[in-house]
C-alpha positions as CSV (number, residue, x, y, z in Angstrom):
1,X,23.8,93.2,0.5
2,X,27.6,93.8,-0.4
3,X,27.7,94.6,3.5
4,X,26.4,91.4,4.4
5,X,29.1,89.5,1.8
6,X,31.7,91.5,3.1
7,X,31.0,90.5,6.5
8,X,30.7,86.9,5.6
9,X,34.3,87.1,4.0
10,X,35.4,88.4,6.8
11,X,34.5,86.1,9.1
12,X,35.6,83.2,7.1
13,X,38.7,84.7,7.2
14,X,38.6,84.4,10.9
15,X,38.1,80.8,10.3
16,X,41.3,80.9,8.3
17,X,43.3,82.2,11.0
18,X,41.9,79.6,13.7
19,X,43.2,77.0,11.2
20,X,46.8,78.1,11.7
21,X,46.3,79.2,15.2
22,X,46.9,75.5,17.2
23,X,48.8,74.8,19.8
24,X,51.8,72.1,19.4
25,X,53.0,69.8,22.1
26,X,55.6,67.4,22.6
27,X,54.6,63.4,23.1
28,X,54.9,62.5,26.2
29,X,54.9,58.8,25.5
30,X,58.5,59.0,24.2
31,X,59.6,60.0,27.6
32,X,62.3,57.7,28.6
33,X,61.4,57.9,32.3
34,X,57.2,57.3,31.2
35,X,58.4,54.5,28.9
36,X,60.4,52.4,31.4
37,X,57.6,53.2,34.2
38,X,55.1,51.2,32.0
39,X,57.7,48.0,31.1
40,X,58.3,48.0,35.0
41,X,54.0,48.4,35.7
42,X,53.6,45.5,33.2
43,X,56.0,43.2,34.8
44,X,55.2,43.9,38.7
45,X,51.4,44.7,38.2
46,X,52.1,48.0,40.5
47,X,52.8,51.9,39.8
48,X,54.1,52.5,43.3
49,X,52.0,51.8,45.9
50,X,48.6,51.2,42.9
51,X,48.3,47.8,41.8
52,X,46.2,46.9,39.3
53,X,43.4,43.7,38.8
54,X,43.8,43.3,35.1
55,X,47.5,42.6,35.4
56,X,46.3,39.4,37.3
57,X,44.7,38.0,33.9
58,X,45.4,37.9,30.1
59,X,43.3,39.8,27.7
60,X,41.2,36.8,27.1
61,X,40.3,37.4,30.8
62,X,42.1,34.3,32.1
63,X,43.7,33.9,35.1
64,X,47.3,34.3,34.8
65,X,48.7,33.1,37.8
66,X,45.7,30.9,39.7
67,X,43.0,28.7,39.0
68,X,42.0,27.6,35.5
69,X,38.5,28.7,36.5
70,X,38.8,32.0,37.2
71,X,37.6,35.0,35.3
72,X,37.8,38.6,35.2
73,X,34.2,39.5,35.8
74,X,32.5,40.7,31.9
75,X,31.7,44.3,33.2
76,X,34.9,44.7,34.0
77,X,36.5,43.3,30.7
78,X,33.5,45.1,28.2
79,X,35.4,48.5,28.5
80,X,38.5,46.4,27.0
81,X,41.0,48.1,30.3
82,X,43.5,45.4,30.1
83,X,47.0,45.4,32.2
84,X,48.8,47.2,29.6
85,X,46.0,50.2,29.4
86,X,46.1,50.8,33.1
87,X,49.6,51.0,33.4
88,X,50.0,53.6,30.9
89,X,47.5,55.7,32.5
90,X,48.4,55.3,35.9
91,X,52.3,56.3,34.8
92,X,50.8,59.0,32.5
93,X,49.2,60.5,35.9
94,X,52.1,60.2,37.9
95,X,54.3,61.6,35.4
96,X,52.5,64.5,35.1
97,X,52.6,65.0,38.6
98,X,56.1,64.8,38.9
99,X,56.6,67.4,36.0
100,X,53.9,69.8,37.5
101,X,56.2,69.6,40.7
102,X,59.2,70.4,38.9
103,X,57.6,73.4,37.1
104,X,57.4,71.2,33.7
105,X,54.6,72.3,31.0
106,X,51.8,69.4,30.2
107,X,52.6,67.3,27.2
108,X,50.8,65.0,25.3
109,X,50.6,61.2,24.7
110,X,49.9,59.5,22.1
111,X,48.5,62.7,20.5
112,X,45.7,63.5,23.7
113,X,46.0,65.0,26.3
114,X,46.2,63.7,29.9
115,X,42.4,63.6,31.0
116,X,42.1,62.1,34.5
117,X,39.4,59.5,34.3
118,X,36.2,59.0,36.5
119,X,35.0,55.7,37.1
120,X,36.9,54.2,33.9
121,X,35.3,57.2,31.5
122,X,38.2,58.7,29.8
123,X,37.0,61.8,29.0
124,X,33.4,62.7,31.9
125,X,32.8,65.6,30.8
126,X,32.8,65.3,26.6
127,X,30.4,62.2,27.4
128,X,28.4,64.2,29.8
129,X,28.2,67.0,27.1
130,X,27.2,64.6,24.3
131,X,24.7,62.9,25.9
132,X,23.1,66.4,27.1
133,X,23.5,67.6,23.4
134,X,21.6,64.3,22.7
135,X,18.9,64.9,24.5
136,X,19.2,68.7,23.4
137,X,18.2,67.4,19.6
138,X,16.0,64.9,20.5
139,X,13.8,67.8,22.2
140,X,14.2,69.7,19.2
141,X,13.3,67.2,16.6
142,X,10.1,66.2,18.8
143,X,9.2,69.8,19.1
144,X,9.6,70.1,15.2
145,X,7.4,66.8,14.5
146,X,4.7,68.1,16.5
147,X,4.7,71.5,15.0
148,X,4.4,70.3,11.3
149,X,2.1,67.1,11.7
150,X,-0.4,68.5,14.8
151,X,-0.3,72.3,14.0
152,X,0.2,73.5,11.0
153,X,-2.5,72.3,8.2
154,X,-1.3,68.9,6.1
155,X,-2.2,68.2,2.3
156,X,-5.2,66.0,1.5
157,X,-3.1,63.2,1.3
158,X,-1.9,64.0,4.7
159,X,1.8,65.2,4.0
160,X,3.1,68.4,5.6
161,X,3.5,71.3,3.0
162,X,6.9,71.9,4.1
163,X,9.4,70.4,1.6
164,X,12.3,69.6,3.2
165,X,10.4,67.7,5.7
166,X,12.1,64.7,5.0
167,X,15.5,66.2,5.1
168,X,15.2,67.0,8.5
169,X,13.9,63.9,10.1
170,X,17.2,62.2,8.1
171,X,18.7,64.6,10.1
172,X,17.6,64.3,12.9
173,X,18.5,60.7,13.1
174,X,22.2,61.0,11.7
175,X,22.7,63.8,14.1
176,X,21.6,62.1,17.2
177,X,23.4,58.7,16.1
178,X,26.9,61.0,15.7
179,X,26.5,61.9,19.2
180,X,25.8,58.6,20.7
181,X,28.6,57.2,18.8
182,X,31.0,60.3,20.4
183,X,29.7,59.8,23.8
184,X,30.5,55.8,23.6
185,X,33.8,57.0,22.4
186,X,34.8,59.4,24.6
187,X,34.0,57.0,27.1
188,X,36.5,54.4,26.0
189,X,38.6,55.5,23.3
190,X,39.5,51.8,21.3
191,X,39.7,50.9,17.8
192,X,36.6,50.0,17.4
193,X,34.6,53.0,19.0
194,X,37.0,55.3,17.1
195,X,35.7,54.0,14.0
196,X,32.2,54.0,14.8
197,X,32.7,57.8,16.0
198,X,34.4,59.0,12.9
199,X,32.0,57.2,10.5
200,X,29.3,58.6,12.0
201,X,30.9,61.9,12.2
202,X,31.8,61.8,9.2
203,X,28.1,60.9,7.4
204,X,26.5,63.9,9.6
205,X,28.9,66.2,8.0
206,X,28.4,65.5,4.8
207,X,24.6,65.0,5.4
208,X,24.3,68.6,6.7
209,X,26.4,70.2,3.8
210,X,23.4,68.1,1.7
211,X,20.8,69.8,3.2
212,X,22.7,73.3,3.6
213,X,22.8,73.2,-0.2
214,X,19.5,72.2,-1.2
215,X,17.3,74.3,1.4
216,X,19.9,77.3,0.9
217,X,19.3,77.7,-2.9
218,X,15.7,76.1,-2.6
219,X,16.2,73.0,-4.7
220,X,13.3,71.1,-5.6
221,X,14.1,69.5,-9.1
222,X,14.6,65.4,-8.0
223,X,17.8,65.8,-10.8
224,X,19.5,68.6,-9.2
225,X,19.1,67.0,-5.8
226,X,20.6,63.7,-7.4
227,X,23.7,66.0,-8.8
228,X,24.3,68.0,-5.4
229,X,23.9,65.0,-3.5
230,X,25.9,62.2,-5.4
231,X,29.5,63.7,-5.4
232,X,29.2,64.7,-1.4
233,X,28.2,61.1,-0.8
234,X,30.7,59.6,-2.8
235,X,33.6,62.0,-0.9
236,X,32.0,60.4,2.6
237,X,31.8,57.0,1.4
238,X,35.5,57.5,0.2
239,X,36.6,58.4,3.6
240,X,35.0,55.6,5.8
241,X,36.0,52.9,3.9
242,X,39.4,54.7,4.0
243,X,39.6,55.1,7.8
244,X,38.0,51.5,8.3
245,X,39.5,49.4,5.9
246,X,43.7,51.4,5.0
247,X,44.4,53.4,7.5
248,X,42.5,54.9,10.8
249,X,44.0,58.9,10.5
250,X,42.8,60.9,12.8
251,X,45.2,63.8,11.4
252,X,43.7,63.0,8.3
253,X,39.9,62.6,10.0
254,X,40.1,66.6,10.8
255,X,40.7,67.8,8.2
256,X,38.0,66.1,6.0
257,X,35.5,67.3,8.6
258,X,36.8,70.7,9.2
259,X,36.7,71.3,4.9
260,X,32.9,69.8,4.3
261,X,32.4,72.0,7.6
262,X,33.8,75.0,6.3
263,X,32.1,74.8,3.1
264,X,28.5,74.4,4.7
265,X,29.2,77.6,6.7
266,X,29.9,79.8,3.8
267,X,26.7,78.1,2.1
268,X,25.0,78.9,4.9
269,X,26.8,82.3,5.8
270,X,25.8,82.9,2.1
271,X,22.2,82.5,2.3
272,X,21.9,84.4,6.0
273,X,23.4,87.0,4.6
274,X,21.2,87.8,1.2
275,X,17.9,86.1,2.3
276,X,14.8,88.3,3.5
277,X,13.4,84.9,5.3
278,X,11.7,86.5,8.3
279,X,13.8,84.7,11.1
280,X,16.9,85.4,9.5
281,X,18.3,86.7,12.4
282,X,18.6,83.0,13.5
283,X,20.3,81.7,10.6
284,X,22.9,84.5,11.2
285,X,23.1,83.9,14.7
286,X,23.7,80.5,13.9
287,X,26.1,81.0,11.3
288,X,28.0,83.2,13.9
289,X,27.4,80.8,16.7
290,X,28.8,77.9,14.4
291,X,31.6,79.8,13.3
292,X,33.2,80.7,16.6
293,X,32.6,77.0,18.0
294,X,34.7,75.8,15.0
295,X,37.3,77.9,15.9
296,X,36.8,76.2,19.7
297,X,37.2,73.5,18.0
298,X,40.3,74.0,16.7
299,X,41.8,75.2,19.7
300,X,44.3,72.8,21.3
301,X,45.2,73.4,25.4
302,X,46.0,71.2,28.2
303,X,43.2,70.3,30.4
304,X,42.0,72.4,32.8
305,X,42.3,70.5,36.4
306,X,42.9,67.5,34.0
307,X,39.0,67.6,33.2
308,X,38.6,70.1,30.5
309,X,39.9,70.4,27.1
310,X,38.8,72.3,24.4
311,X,37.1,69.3,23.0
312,X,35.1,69.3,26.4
313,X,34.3,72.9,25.8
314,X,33.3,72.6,22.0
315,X,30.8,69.9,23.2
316,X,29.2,72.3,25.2
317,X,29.0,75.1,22.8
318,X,27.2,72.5,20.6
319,X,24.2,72.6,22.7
320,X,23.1,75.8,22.1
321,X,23.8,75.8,19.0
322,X,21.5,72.5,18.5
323,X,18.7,74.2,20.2
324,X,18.9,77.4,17.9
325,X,19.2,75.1,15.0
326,X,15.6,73.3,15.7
327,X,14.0,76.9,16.8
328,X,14.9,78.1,13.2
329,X,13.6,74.9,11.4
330,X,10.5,75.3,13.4
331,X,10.3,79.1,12.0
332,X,11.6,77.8,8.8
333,X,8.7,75.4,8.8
334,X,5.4,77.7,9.5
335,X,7.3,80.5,7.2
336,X,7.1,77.8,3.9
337,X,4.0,76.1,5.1
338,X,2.1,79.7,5.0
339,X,3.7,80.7,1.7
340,X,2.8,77.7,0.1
341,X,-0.7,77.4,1.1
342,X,-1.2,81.2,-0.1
343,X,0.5,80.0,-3.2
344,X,-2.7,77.0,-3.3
345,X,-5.3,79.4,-2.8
């Protein structure tokens, strides 16, 4: 058992060292040559020999120069790419072309990245990850509902035995919606989508920290659920109103999620390592798992062929781990459901 704890310190202080371990890189948007290549895009409509459609109307979607009665066509304007947006991108690309050629590192603007876009999706592949993730849980939640309601035995009055039931279809539902809300944001990164993605993000965090705690020391008192779960909601409430209402951080955004996520990992780190549950092996390869796709996380690299990041790379490591999640809370699942019906008997 000491083993076990030791182990689990010691991997948390892996965690530690990911935290001081990222990369730093200059912004690339205060590049005198990038700045003047957008003022010149914005007046001429042109990055060379690319000229652009939304330059031709204002960003009610108005014809600047023609006709009162033409429009920009609404699934061109829904993504909100407006005249201004492409010509950053399109002298963002160039630029970095021209310091690739001159044997100049990658640098960042506006704090990301450059990610070369495919049919207007900013970043392909973290959408393409999320929505297979997506699909990833919904298989698992399905699987789980059919286990616990078709077979393995119900109560008289028809409920499942298992007790955190419950928790897990909440789950279930906050997880999927954080993943929707990433893929729409990843797809075009605004204002709005921003928000939507770190709210969500940020109620799934604190969600599964809730239901870390509770299943990991097997609460079942209603007024020790109300006192675990009241100051975690209240720190996730705090931050969404914070981000949608004072001040949209994403500095700020991290580190909020990275601390309720480290905390959950030790709960759970705890637990895998001191529990006799019989697929315990699964709760420690998850901890494990989870652990090292933090640290992923955390990384910070330019992108590889200018498609993959390590945010790109997290997302895939996700799926996995979503899929060993719902095989343990199937496990979990028959493993209370039999010792509670032996406990009826």
């Amino acid at each position: 058992m000491a083993r076990n704890l030791r182990r689990v310190l010691l991997i948390v202080a892996v965690v530690s060292w990911c935290l001081v371990s990222t990369l730093e890189a200059s912004e690339g948007d205060a590049d005198p040559l990038y700045k003047s290549c957008v003022d010149q895009c914005q007046k001429t409509g042109c990055v060379g020999d690319n000229c652009f459609q939304h330059c031709k109307f204002s960003a009610d979607g108005k014809a600047i120069d023609g006709p009162w009665y033409m429009q920009e066509p609404l699934y061109l304007r829904w993504k909100q790419w407006d005249c201004q947006s492409d010509c950053q991108y399109e002298c963002m690309m160039t630029r970095e072309e021209e310091r690739k050629r001159n044997g100049e590192k990658p640098t960042k603007y506006f704090g990301k990245w450059p990610l070369k876009h495919v049919y207007g999706i900013q970043e392909p592949l973290s959408v393409a990850f999320s929505a297979l993730d997506l699909a990833i849980q919904f298989h698992g939640w399905v699987s789980y509902f059919i286990l616990v309601y078709y077979n393995l035995p119900l109560q008289p009055n028809r409920k499942t035995y298992y007790e955190y039931n419950g928790l897990l279809h909440i789950y279930a539902i906050i997880v999927m919606n954080s993943l929707f809300w990433s893929g729409v944001c990843h797809s075009r990164d605004v204002a709005l989508t921003e928000r939507l993605d770190y709210s969500s993000a940020t109620v799934l965090a604190g969600f599964s920290l809730i239901l870390a705690i509770i299943r990991s020391f097997s609460i079942h008192d209603k007024s020790a659920k109300v006192m675990v779960t009241v100051p975690i909601l209240a720190v996730v409430a705090t931050h969404i109103l914070y981000l949608n209402f004072y001040n949209l951080d994403e500095g700020l955004h991290r580190k909020v999620i990275f601390g309720i996520g480290a905390v959950e990992l030790v709960v759970w780190g705890v637990w895998a390592a001191l529990t006799s549950h019989p697929s315990k092996w699964k709760l420690r390869a998850f901890f494990v798992s989870s652990i090292l796709t933090m640290c992923l996380r955390m990384l910070d690299f330019p992108p590889y062929k200018g498609y993959v990041d390590a945010h790109a790379l997290w997302r895939a490591a996700g799926i996995p781990l979503s899929y060993l999640w719902w095989s343990f809370a199937c496990d979990d699942a028959v493993f209370r459901t039999t010792v509670l019906l032996k406990k009826s008997k």
